[in-house]
N, C-alpha and C positions, 0 to 999 in steps of 0.2 A: 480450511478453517484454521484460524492463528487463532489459538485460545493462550491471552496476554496472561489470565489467572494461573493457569497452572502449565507454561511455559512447553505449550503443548502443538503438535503442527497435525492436522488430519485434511482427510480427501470427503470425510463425514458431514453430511448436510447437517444445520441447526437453526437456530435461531441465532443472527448477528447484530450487536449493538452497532456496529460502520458496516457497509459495503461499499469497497473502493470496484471500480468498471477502467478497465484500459486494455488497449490493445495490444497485444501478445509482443508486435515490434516495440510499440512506448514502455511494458514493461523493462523489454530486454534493455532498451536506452536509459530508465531512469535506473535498473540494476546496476548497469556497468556504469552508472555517474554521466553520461551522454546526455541525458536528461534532467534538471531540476526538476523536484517535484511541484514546486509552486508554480512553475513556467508551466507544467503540463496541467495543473489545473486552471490556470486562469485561461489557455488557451483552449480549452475545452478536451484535452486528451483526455484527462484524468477527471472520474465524475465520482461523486461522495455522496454514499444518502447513511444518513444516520449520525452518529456523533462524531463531530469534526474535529475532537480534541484528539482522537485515537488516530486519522486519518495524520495528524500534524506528527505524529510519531513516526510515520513511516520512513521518513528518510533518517531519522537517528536508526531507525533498525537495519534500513538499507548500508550505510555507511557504516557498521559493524560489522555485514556481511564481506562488503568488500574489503575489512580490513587495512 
């Protein structure tokens, strides 16, 4: 769970305003940059149920990670 409010990371169930579904290889490809994130959702890797504005952040967070 990536709680964006208080800039927080847990393994803790809860209640999610997004849930992003991908596969453990398509994660590792759109981590390491291998993967756009738009490319994996429109071709079906990458599925979003809940608020799609939060989902559209994910590759600004991802490309921070990678530095």
């Amino acid at each position: 769970m990536l709680d964006g409010t208080s800039n927080s990371v847990s393994e803790g169930d809860g209640d999610a305003d997004t849930t992003i579904k991908v596969s453990w290889a398509d994660w590792e490809a759109l981590s390491s940059g291998q993967l756009d994130g738009m490319t994996a959702f429109m071709t079906g890797k990458l599925k979003v149920e809940g608020d799609m504005s939060n989902a559209l952040q994910l590759q600004g967070v991802l490309s921070k990670l990678r530095g």
